[in-house]
C-alpha positions as CSV (number, residue, x, y, z in Angstrom):
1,X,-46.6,-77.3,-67.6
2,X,-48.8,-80.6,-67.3
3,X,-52.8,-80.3,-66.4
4,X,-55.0,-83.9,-66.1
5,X,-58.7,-83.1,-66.2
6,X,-60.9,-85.2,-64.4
7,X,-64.7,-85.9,-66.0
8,X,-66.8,-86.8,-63.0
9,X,-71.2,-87.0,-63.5
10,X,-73.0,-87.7,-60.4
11,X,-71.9,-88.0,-56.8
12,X,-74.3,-90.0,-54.9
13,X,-74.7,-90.8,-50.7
14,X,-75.9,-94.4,-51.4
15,X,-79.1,-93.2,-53.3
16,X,-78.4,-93.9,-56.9
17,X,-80.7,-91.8,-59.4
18,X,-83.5,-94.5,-59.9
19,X,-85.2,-93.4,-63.4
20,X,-81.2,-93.0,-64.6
21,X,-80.4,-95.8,-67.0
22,X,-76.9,-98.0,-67.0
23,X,-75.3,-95.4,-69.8
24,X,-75.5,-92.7,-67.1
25,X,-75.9,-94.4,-64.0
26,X,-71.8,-96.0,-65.5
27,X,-70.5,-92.9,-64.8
28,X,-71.5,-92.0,-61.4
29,X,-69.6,-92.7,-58.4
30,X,-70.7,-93.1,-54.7
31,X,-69.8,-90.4,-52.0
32,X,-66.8,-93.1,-50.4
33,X,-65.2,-93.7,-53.6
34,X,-65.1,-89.7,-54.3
35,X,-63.7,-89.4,-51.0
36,X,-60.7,-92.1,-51.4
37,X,-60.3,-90.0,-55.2
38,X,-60.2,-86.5,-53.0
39,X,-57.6,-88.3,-50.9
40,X,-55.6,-89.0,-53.9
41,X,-55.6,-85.8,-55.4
42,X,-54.8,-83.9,-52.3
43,X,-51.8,-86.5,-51.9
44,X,-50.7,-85.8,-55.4
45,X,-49.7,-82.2,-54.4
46,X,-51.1,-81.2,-57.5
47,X,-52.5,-77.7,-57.8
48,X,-56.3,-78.3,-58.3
49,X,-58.0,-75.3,-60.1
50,X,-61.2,-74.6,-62.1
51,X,-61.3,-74.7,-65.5
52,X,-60.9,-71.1,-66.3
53,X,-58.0,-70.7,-63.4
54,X,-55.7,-74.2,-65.1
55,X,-56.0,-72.0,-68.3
56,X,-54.4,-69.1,-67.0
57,X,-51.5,-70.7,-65.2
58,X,-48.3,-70.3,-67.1
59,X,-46.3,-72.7,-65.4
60,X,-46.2,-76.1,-62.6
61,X,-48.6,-79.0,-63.2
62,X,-52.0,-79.1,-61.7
63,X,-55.6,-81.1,-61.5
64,X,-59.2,-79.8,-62.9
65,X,-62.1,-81.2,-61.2
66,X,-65.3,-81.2,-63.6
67,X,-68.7,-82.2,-63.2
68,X,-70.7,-82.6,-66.7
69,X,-74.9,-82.4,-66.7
70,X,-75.9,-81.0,-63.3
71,X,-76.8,-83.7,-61.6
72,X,-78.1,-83.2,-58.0
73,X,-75.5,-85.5,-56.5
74,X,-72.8,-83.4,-57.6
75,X,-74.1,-80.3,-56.0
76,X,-75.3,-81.6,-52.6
77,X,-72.5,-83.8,-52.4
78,X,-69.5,-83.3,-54.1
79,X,-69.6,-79.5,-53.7
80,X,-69.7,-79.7,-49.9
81,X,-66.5,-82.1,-49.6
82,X,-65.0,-79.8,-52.0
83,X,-65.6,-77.3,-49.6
84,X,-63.9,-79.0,-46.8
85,X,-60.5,-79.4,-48.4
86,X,-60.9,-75.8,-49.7
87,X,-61.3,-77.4,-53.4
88,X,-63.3,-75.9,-55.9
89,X,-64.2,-77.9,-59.2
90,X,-65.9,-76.4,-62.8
91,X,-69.5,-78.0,-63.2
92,X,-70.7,-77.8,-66.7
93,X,-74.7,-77.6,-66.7
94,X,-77.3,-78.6,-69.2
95,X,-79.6,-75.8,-69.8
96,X,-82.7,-77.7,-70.1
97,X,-81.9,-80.5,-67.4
98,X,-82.1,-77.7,-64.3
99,X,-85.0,-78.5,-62.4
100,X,-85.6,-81.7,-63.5
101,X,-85.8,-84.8,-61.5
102,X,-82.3,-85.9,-60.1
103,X,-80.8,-82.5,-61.2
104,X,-79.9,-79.0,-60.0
105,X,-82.4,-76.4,-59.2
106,X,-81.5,-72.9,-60.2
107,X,-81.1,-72.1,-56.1
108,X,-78.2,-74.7,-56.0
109,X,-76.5,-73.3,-59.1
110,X,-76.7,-70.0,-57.7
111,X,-75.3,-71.1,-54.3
112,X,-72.4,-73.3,-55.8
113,X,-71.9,-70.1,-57.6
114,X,-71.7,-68.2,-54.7
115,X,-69.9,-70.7,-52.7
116,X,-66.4,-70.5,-55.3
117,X,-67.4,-73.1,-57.9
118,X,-67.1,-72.5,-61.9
119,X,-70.7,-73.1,-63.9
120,X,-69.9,-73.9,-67.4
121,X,-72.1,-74.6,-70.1
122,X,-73.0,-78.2,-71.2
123,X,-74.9,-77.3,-74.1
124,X,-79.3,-76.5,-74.3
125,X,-81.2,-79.4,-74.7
126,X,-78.1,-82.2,-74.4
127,X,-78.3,-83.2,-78.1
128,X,-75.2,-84.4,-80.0
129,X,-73.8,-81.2,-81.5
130,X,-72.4,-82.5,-84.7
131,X,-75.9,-83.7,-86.3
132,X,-76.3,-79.7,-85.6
133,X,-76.7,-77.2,-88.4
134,X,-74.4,-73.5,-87.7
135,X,-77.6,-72.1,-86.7
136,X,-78.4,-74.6,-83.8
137,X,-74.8,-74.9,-82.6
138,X,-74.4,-71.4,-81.7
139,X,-78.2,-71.4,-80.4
140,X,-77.6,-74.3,-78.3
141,X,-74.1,-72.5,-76.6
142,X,-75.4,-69.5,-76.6
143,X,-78.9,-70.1,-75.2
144,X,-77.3,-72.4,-72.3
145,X,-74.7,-69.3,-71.7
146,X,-77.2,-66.5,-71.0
147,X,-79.6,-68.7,-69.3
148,X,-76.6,-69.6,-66.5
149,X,-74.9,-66.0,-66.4
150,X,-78.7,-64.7,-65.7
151,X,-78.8,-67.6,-62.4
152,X,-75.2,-67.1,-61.5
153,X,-75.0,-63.2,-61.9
154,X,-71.5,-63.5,-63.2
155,X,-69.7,-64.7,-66.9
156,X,-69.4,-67.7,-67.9
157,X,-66.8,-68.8,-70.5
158,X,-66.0,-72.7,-70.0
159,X,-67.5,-75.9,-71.6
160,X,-67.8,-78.9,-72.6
161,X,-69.2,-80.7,-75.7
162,X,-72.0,-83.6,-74.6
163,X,-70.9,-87.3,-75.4
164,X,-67.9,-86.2,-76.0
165,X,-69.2,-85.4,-79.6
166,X,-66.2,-82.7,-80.8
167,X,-65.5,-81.2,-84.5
168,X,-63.6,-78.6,-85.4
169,X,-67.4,-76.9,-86.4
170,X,-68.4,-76.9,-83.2
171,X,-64.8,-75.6,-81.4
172,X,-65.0,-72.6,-83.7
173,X,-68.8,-72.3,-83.0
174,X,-67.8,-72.3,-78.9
175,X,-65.3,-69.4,-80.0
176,X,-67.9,-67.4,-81.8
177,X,-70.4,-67.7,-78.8
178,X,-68.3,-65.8,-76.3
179,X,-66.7,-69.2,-75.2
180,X,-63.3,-69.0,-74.1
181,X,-62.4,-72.9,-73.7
182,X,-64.5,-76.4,-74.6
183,X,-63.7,-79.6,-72.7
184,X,-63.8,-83.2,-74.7
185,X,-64.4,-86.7,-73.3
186,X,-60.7,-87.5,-75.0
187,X,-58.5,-89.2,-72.5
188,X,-54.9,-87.4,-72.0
189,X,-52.6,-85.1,-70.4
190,X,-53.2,-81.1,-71.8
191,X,-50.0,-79.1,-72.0
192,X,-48.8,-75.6,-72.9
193,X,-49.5,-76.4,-76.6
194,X,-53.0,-78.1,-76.0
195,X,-55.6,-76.3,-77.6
196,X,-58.3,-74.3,-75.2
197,X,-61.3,-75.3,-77.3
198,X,-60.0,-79.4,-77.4
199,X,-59.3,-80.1,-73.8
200,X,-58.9,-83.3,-72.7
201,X,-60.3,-85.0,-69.9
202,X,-60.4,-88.6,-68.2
203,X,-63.7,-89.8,-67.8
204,X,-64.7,-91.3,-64.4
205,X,-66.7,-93.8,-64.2
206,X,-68.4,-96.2,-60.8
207,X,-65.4,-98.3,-61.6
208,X,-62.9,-96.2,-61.3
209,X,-60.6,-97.1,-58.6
210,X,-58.2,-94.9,-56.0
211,X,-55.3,-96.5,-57.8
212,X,-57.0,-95.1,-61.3
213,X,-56.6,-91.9,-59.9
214,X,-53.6,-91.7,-58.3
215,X,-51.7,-92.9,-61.4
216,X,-53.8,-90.2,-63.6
217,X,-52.0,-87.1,-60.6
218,X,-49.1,-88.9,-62.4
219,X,-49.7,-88.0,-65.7
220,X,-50.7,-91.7,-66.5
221,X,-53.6,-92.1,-69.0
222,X,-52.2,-94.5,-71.2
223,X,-55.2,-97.2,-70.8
224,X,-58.0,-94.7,-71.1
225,X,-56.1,-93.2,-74.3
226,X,-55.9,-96.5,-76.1
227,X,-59.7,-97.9,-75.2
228,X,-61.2,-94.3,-76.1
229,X,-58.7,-94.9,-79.4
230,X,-60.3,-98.2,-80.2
231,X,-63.8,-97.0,-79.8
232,X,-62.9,-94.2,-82.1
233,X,-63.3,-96.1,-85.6
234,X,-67.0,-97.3,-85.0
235,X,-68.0,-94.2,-84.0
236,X,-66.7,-92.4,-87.4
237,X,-68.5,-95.3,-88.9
238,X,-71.8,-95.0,-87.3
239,X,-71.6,-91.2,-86.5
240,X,-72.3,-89.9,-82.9
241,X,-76.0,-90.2,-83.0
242,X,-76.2,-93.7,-84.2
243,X,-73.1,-94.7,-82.4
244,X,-74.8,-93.6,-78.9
245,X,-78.1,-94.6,-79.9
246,X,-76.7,-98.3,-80.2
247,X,-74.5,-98.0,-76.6
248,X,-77.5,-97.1,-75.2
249,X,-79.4,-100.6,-76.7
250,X,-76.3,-102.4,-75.5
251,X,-76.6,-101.4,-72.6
252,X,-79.8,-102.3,-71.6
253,X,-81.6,-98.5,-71.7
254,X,-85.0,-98.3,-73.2
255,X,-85.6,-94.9,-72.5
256,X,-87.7,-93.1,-74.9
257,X,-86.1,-89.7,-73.9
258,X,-82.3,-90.6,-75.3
259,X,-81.3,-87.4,-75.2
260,X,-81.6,-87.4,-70.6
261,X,-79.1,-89.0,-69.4
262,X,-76.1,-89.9,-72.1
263,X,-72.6,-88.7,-70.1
């Protein structure tokens, strides 16, 4: 049994997020280039499930469509093509980032809801959750948890940790919160023995390419694996904080707000 989790952001028609800077605005894909990846996936014959559903199977290989932030684009326009391959995806939602500019309203929650798609949490305020004290990790799960169960009227169990930022603290924190799986930005294929609360997932980004993937339905990460390895020494340098706080510069953002927009 073979899953390959796909980490999409924002789906725009053409209109990219204007005030979004280039460590966010990276990871977001126009509504042809999602298209050309739907056609990939449906030619993969690949089962695609939610989150919650790709746990449960216990056996054949399948795909996980997920959305992290709640970004506007990925309700109004990846939901509806979703829709008409009869797809449904897991979209994991920043408490405090619903309503804002560029983001989901609690309506289009509700209605994505409604509509067959999996709300997951994406932590409170966005903040990296290792800097985080016991106390503020299971207030930041929890709070975003019962503030999405009260717009979506049903439970919701899956997540995923912002930047990617995972310890073994905050996996046993996700348990303790009512959490019943937490998705990572670490590239790979998850298997029968892959832990729930350190799920794997390739991160999409504007550059991603049909060919991309269609070799990830085969399984094929390799390439992501070994970049998201090489990163992985100056970030237990610098920490999470730091380490994101200097991408950021690098790239160009001079946001005062860092916490907005990091995918």
């Amino acid at each position: 049994m073979r899953s390959v989790w796909l980490m999409y952001h924002d789906v725009d028609c053409g209109r990219p997020a204007r005030d979004a800077p280039p460590s966010a605005t990276a990871y977001h894909v126009s509504h042809d280039v999602f298209l050309a990846h739907l056609d990939e996936v449906s030619a993969s014959g690949l089962e695609v499930v939610t989150a919650s559903e790709g746990l449960a199977l216990s056996s054949g290989d399948s795909i996980v469509l997920t959305f992290d932030d709640g970004w506007l684009g990925a309700f109004e326009t990846a939901v509806p093509l979703l829709l008409e391959r009869g797809l449904r995806g897991t979209f994991y939602v920043t408490r405090d980032f619903v309503g804002r500019k560029g983001f989901c309203s609690e309506a289009t929650l509700a209605d994505a809801a409604h509509a067959g798609m999996e709300i997951g949490v994406h932590g409170t305020t966005h903040r990296m959750l290792s800097g985080c004290s016991r106390v503020e990790l299971l207030r930041e799960l929890r709070s975003c948890k019962e503030y999405l169960e009260s717009v979506v009227l049903t439970k919701v169990t899956a997540a995923s940790v912002p930047g990617g930022d995972w310890t073994r603290t905050i996996a046993e924190c996700a348990r303790e919160a009512g959490l019943t799986s937490l998705s990572t930005s670490r590239p790979g294929v998850n298997g029968a023995r892959t832990s729930p609360f350190r799920l794997r997932r390739i991160p999409i980004r504007a550059a991603t390419s049909s060919s991309d993937v269609a070799r990830y339905c085969r399984f094929d990460a390799r390439r992501e694996l070994a970049r998201w390895l090489a990163l992985e020494a100056p970030r237990r340098v610098l920490g999470m904080q730091r380490y994101t706080h200097v991408r950021r510069r690098l790239l160009g953002d001079r946001r005062s707000d860092e916490s907005l927009f990091d995918p």
